[in-house]
Structure formats: C-alpha cells, structure tokens
ZAMARGU-4260 file (C-alpha; in steps of 0.2 Angstrom, whole numbers, plus 5000, padded with zeros to 4 digits):
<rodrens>
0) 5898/4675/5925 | 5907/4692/5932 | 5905/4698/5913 | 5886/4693/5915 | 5882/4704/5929
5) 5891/4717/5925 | 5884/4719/5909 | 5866/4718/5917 | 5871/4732/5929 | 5880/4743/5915
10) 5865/4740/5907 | 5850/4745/5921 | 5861/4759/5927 | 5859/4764/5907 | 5839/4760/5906
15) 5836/4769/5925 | 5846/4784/5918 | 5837/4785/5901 | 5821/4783/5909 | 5824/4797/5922
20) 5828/4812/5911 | 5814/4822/5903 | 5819/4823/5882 | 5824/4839/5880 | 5820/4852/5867
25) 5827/4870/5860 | 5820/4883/5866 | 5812/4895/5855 | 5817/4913/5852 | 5800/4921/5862
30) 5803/4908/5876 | 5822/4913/5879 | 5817/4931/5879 | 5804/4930/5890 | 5819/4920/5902
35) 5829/4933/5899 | 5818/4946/5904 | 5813/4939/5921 | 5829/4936/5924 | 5833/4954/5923
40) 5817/4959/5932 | 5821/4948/5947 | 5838/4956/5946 | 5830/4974/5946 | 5818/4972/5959
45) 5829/4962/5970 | 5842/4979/5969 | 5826/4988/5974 | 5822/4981/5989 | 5841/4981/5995
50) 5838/4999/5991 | 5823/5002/6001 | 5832/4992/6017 | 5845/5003/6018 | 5836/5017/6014
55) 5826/5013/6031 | 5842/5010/6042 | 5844/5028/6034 | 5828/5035/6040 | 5829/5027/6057
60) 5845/5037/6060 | 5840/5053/6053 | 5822/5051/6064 | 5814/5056/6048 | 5797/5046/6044
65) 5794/5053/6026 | 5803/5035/6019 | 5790/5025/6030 | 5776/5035/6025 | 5780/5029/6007
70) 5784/5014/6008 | 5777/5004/6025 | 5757/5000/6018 | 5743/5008/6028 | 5739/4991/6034
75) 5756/4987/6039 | 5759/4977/6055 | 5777/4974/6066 | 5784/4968/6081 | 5796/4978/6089
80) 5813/4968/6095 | 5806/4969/6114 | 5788/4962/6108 | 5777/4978/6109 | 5766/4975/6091
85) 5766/4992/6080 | 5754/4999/6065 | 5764/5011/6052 | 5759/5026/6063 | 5765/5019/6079
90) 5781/5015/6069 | 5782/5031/6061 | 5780/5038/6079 | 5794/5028/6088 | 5804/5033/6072
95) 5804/5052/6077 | 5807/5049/6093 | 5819/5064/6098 | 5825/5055/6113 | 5834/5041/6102
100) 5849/5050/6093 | 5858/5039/6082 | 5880/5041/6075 | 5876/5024/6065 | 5863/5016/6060
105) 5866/5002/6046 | 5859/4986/6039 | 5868/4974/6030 | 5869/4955/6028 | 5853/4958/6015
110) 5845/4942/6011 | 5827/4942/5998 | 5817/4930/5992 | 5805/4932/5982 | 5789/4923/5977
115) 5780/4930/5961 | 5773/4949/5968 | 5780/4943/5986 | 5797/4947/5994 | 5805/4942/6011
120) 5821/4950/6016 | 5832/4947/6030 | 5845/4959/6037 | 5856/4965/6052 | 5852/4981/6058
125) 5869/4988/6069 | 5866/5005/6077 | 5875/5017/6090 | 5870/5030/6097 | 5861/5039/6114
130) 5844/5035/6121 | 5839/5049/6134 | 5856/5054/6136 | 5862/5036/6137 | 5871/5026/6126
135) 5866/5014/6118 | 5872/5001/6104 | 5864/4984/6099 | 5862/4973/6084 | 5845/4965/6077
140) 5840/4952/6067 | 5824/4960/6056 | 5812/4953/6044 | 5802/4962/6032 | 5789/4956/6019
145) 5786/4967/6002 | 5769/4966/5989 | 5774/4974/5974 | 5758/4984/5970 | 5753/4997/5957
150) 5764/5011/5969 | 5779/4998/5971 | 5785/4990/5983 | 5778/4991/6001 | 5780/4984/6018
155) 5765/4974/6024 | 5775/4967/6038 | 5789/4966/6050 | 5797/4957/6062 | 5813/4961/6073
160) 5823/4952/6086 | 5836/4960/6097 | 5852/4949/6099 | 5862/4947/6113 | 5875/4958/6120
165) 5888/4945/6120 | 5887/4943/6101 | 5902/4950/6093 | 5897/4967/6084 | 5905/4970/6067
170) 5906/4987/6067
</rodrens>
C-alpha cells in the first residue's frame, strides 16, 4: 500500500514538473548576439548614468550650471529636499548660488533601473560646506528619472528628500 502511494506521488510530482517547464530550444547565432549586445548596451548606459550622477554632485559643488544646462531637459521638473518645486532654470539658479560654498559634495549608493529608453536612479547626496557664512552639512536621498533621446541621456525629473540629522553620516 505505502509502495502505491508513493509511486503515485513520485509519479504526479513528475507529470506537474514536466507539464510546468516550457520545452526549451537552442538559440540561434543572431538571437545570442543580439543578447549579447543588449547586454552590453545596458552595461554601457547604466555606466553613463552613474557618470552623469556624479558628474552633478560635481557641478553642485563647483556652483557651475554648464552640466545642467546639458543634461536637465528644458521641461524638467523637481522638488527640492524642503518642498519648494523647481524648472531647469530655477535649478540652475539655486546651483550658482554664491552664498552656498561646498568642501564636499558627493553621491554615492547609485542604484538605476531602467525600462527600455527610461532610467530611475537613486543615490545619497552627502555634502559639507558654508551657507551664508554658516556651516552646513546634511545627507539626502534623491531621485532622478532619465529619457535616452537623440542628444542622450536627460533629466526630465527629480525628486529630493533631506534626511534626518541623527542619521549616521558616512563621511
């Protein structure tokens, strides 16, 4: 009787497995190439973007907007980590700012997704410096979202979220 039933379950469990898996076939030569090669394109535009987010932490502490003029769209739209809503020229405004000096201005803990023509990255913006003599150092949470376009990549959007004093600072 145990031999029966086990039998029959050995023998379900083998029927549900067969059932289940999708008959596989060799890929041809094109279709592992064309794999290959979106494999490495995801790879090359996932390096540019972590490029372009530290290439804007860079700007930010130079006050230089010539990188935002490039790559933020002309119908970009952000939130500043206090709330207050910015177009590119309001952001490029804040960015030369003379009364916010920064000694450090990094982002790092780069995270990208990306969807086709489509990327969102996440990152930690850590900066130090003097704001109207005063100093000033803080982290933030930001979000951008790329389109990859005839010029590129560009920044339609952003979001940023200031976090709390108490949270340990790696730098």
């Amino acid at each position: 009787m145990y031999k029966a039933a086990l039998l029959l379950i050995l023998g379900l469990g083998l029927v549900g497995r067969a059932a289940g898996q999708a008959p596989t076939r060799p890929l041809s030569a094109e279709e592992r190439e064309e794999m290959i090669r979106q494999a490495a394109q995801s790879e090359i535009d996932r390096q540019e973007i972590v490029n372009l987010e530290k290439e804007a932490a860079h700007a930010i502490q130079l006050n230089n907007p010539t990188f935002f003029k490039r790559v933020f769209s002309d119908d970009f739209t952000g939130t500043l980590s206090h709330g207050q809503p910015v177009d590119k020229g309001s952001f490029i405004d804040i960015v030369q700012n003379q009364e916010a000096k920064y000694t450090l201005f990094n982002a790092s803990d780069i995270v990208i997704r990306t969807y086709d023509q489509t990327a969102v990255t996440t990152c930690l913006w850590s900066f130090r410096g003097t704001y109207k003599g005063k100093p000033l150092s803080s982290q933030m949470r930001v979000l951008h979202v790329y389109v990859n376009g005839p010029r590129g990549w560009r920044v339609v959007a952003s979001q940023a979220t200031a976090l709390p004093p108490d949270v340990p600072q790696p730098l």
